[in-house]
C-alpha positions in Angstrom: -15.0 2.2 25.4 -14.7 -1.4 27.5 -11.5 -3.4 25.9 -11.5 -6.3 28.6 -11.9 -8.7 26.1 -9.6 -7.4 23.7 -7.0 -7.2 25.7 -7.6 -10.9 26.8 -6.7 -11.9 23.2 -3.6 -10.1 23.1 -2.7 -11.4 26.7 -3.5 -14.8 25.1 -1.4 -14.0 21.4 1.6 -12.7 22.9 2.2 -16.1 24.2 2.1 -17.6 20.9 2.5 -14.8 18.3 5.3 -12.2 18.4 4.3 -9.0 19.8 1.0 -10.8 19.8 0.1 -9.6 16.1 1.0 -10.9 12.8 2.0 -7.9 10.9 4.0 -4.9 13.5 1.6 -2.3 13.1 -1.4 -4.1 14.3 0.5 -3.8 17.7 -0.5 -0.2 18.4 2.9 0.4 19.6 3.3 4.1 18.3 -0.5 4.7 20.1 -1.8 4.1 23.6 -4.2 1.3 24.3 -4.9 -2.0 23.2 -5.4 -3.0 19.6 -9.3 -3.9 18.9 -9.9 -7.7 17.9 -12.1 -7.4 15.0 -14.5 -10.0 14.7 -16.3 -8.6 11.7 -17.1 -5.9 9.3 -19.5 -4.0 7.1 -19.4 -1.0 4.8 -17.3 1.6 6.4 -17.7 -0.1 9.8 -16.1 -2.3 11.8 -16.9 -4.6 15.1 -14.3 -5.6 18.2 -14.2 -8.3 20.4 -15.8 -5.8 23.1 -18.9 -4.9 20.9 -17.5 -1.6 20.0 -18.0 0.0 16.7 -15.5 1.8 14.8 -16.0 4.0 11.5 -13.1 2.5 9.7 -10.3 4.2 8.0 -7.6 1.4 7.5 -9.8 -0.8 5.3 -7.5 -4.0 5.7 -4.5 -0.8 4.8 -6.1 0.0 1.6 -7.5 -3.2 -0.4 -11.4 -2.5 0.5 -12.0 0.0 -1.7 -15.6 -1.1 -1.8 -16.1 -1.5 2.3 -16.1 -4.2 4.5 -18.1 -7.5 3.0 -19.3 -5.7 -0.1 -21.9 -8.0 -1.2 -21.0 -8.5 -5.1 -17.0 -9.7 -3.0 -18.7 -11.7 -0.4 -20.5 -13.6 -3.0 -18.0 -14.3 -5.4 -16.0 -15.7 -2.6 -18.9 -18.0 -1.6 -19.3 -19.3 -5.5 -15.1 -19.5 -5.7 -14.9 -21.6 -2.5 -18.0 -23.6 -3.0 -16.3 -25.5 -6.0 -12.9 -25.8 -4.3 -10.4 -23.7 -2.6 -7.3 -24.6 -4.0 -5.6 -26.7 -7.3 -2.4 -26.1 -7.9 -3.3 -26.1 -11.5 -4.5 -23.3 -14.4 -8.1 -21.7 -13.8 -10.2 -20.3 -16.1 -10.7 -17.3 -13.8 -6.4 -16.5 -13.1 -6.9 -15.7 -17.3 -9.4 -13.1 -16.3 -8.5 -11.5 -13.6 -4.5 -11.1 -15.7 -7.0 -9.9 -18.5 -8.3 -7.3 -16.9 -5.1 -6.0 -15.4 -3.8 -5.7 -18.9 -6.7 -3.9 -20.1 -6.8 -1.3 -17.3 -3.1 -0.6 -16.9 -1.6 0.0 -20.5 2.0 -0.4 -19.5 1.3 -3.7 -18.5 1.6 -6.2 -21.5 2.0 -9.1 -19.4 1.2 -9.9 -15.9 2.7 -12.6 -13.0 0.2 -13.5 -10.2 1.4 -13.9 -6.9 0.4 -13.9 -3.3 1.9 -11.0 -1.9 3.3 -7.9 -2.6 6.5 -8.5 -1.2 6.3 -11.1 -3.6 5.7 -9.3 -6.5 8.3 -7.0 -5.8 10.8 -9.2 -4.6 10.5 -11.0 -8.3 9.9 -8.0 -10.4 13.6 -7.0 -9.3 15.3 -10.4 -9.7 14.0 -10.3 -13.2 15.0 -6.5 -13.5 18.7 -7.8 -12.7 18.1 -10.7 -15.1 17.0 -8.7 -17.9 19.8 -5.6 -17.5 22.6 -8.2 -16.1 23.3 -5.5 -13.3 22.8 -5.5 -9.9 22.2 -2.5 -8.1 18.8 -1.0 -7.5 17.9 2.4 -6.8 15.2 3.2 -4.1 13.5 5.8 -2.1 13.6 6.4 1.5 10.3 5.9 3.3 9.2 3.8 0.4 8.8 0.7 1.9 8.6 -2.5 -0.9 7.7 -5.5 1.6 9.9 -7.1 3.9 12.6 -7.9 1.0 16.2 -8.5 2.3 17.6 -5.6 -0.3 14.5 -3.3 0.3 14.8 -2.6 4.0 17.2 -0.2 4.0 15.5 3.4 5.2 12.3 1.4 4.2 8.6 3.5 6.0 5.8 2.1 7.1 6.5 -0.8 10.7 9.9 -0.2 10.4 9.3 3.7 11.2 6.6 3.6 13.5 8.5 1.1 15.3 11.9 2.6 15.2 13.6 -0.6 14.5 17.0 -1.0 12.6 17.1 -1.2 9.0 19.0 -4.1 8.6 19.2 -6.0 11.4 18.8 -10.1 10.2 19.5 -8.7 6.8 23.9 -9.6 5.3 25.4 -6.7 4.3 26.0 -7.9 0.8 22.3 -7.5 -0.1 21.8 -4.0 1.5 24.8 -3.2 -0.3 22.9 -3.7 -3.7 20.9 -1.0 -2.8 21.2 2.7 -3.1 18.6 4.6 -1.0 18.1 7.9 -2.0 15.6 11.1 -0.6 12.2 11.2 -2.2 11.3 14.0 -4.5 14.9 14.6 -5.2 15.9 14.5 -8.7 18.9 15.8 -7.9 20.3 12.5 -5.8 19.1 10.5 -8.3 21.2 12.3 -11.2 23.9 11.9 -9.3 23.2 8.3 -8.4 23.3 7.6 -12.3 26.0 9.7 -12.7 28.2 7.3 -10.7 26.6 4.0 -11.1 25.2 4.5 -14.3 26.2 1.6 -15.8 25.6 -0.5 -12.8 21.8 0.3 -12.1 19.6 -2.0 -13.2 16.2 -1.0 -11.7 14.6 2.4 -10.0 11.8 1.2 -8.0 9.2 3.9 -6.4 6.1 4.1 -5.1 4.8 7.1 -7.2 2.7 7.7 -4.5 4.4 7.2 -0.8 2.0 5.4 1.6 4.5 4.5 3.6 5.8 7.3 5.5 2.4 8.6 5.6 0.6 9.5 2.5 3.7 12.1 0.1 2.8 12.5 -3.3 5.3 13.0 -6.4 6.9 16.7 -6.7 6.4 17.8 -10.0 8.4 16.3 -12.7 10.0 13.9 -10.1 8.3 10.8 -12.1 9.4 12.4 -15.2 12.9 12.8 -14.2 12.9 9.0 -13.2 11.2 7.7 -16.2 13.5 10.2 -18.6 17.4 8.9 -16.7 16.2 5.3 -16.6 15.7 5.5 -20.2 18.6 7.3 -20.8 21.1 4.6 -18.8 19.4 1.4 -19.8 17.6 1.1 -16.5 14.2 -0.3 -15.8 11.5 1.8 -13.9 9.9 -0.2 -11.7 6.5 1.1 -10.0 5.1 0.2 -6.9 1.7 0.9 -7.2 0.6 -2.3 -4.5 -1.2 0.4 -2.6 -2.0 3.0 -5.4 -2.7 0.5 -8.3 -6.6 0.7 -8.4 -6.8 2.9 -5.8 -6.2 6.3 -7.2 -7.6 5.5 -10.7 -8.7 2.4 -12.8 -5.2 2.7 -14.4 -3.2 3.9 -10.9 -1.0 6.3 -10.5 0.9 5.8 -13.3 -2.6 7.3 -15.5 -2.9 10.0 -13.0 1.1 11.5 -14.0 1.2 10.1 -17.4 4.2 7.7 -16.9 4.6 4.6 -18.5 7.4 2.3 -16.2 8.6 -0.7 -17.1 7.2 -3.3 -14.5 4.6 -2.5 -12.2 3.8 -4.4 -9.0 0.2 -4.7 -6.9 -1.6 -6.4 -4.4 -4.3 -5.2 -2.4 -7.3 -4.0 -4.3 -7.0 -6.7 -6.7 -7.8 -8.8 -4.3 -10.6 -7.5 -3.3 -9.4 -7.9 0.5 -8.1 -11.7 0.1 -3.8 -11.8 -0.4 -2.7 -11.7 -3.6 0.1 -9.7 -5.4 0.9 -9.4 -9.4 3.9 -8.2 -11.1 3.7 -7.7 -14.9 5.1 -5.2 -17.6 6.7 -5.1 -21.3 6.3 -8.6 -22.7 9.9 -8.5 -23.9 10.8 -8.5 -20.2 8.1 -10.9 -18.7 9.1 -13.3 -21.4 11.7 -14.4 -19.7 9.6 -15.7 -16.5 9.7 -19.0 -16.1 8.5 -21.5 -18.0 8.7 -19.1 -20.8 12.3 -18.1 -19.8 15.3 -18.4 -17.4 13.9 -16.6 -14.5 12.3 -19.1 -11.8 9.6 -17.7 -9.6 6.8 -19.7 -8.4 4.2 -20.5 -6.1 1.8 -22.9 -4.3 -1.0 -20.7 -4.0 -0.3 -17.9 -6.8 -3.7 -17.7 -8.4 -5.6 -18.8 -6.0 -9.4 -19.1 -7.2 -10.8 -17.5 -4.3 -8.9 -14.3 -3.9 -9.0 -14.4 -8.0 -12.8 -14.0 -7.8 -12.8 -11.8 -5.1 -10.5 -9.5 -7.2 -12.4 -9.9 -10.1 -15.5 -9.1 -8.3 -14.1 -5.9 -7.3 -12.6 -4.7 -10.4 -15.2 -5.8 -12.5 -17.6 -3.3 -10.2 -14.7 -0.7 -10.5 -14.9 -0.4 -14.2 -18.7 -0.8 -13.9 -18.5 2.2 -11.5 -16.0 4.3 -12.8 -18.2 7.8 -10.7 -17.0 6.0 -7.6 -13.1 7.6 -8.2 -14.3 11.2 -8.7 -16.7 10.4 -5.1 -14.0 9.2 -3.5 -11.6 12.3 -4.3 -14.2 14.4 -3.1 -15.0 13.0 0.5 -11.2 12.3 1.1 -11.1 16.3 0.7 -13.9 16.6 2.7 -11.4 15.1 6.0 -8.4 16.6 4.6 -10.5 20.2 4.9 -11.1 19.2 8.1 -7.7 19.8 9.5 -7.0 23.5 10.8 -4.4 26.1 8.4 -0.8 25.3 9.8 -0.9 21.1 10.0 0.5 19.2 7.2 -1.9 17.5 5.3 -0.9 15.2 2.3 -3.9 13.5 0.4 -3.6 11.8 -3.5 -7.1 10.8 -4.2 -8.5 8.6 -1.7 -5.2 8.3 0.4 -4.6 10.8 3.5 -2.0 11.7 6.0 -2.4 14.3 8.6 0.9 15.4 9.5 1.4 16.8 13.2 4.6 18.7 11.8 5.2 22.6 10.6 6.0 22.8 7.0 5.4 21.1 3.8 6.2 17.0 4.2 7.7 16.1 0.7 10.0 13.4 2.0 11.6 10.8 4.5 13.2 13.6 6.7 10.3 15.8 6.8 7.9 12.9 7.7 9.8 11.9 11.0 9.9 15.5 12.5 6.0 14.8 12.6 5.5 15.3 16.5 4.2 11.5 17.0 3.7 11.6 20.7 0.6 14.6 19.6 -0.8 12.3 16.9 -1.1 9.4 19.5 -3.2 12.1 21.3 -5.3 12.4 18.1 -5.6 8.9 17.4 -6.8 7.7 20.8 -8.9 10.8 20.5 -10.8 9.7 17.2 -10.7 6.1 18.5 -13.0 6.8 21.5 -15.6 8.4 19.4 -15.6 5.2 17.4 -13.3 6.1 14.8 -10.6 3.8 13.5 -7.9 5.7 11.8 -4.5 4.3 11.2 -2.0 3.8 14.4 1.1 5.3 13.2 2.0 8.7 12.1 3.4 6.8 9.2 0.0 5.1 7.5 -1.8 6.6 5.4 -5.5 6.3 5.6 -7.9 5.2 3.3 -11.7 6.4 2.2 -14.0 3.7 0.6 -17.0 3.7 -1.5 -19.0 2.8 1.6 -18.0 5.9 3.5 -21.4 7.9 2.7 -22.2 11.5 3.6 -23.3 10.5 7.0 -19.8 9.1 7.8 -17.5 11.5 6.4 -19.8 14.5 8.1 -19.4 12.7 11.4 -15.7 11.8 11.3 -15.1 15.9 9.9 -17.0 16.7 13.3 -14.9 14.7 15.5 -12.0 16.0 13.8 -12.6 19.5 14.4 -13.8 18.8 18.1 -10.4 17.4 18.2 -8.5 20.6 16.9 -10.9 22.9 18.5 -9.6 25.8 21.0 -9.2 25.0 24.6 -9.3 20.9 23.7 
């Protein structure tokens, strides 16, 4: 695998981008080698700078759920961007796309659009305080909401892998509005309520974890949440930026039967361009600005091309709704590939293979994962032209475009991997 060229470019981006990357995990830090510089993709595959071809399991870290360039996307973009790029004003197509979001997710009788989803959950909090008048928020560790000052503390993903401090560049006053609590636990968050009670004004969870690797909800965890919010005059905030279109037309939240009080996504609703949305009961969004006191805007919020793109995609989502149940079952496909004794976590098309002993239900049980063995297995899958997520961390992602042919060749390369005597 010749990465001359890519390692040229990072030469060349460390001396103008930090760490040479825009986003931390794109560094390959937790991995040995040099990141790939992608200069294109299509379907499940992807190109680097060096000609090398990669079956591709990141899939932008979860928005492609239809593959690389997927052509209905590509030409939705090229229609969107033909007529102009950007207004700053109402489009016909930012009605559509909030439509649509409405109509899949039922909790959701309103919606924001925004660019991001640190954005989204950055405001879906503020106006969480603003509607409760209380300040504190309750959230998970491992769960990580974007790069929020309040949301850092024991937050997954880059700040794992990367082993950096939770706070650093963040005042203690805001990290002392949060209240991080284990994952699964219902008994930390009874307790939590039982001393802040009346002080809590959000719970915010990913009801899914992709951020300390792929952990999903213990049963009646979600319940438990849903049930003490209710009962202390909290708001339930999900986090379904990864899961939200990814595990179901109606995300997680149809999957376990829960009905929060805000949701927040990004990534498949943009079909691969940057987007977020936040939206919920309309006696809460009401008080968004202009309709209320609650100021949140944005330059680019509703931007017509990543609107098409997203409407391209979950247009062909509800058009395909087979693709879900495919999806489930090649994801299992990989997860069987694994040997008895490794952890493997998997909700839908999400997967974490877990280089630890014993179930992984939570923050602590994630990091005893032995990362220096699943660098092994990543540069290991990477040589045989398989792209799987750089961090013990990630979870990885299947798409629609990940055929028979794909998924039997990546299972292969798995098992060579995991075979005796390798």
């Amino acid at each position: 695998m010749k990465q001359e060229r890519s390692a040229a470019l990072l030469e060349r981006a460390a001396r103008v981008i930090p760490g040479g990357v825009n986003s931390p995990v794109r560094a390959f830090r937790a991995v040995p080698g040099t990141p790939p510089f992608i200069v294109r993709g299509e379907g499940a595959r992807i190109w680097d700078a060096d000609g090398n071809c990669y079956l591709d399991y990141i899939g932008s870290w979860g928005p492609l759920i239809l593959g690389h360039a997927h052509p209905e996307v590509v030409a939705a973009v090229e229609e969107a961007a033909s007529g102009g790029t950007s207004f700053g004003l109402p489009t016909e197509r930012e009605v559509e796309l909030a439509e649509l979001i409405c109509e899949a997710v039922p909790s959701i009788e309103m919606v924001r659009l925004v660019n991001s989803g640190t954005e989204a959950t950055m405001s879906a909090l503020r106006l969480a305080r603003a509607f409760t008048g209380r300040e504190l928020v309750l959230k998970f560790e491992g769960c990580y909401h974007g790069h929020v000052d309040s949301l850092l503390v024991k937050a997954g993903s880059g700040v794992a892998t990367l082993g950096i401090p939770d706070t650093a560049g963040v005042p203690g006053a805001f990290a002392d509005t949060t209240i991080a609590l284990p994952y699964n636990s219902v008994a930390a968050v009874e307790q939590a309520f039982g001393r802040y009670g009346d002080r809590i004004a959000a719970a915010i969870v990913e009801p899914v974890a992709g951020n300390m690797g792929c952990v999903p909800p213990a049963p009646g965890f979600l319940e438990s949440l849903r049930e003490l919010t209710l009962r202390h005059g909290a708001l339930l905030v999900f986090d379904e930026v990864i899961t939200g279109f990814r595990l179901a037309w109606g995300g997680a939240q149809q999957i376990y039967g829960i009905r929060p009080d805000l949701t927040t996504l990004g990534k498949v609703i943009g079909g691969g361009l940057p987007i977020g949305a936040y939206g919920g009961r309309a006696d809460i969004m009401r008080l968004v600005a202009p309709a209320g006191p609650v100021y949140q805007a944005g330059t680019l919020s509703g931007n017509p091309v990543a609107v098409a793109a997203g409407l391209a995609t979950l247009r062909y989502l509800r058009q395909h709704p087979e693709i879900y149940r495919e999806l489930d079952r090649r994801a299992a496909l990989l997860a069987a590939a694994a040997p008895a004794g490794l952890a493997v976590n998997r909700a839908g098309s999400m997967l974490t293979f877990f280089f630890a002993t014993g179930p992984v239900t939570d923050y602590d049980s994630a990091r005893r994962s032995d990362t220096a063995r699943f660098a092994v297995f990543h540069r290991w899958l990477l040589e045989r032209g398989i792209c799987w997520p750089p961090s013990q961390f990630e979870a990885a992602f299947v798409s629609a475009a990940h055929g028979e042919q794909e998924i039997e060749a990546t299972c292969a390369a798995i098992g060579e991997f995991f075979a005796p005597g390798s």
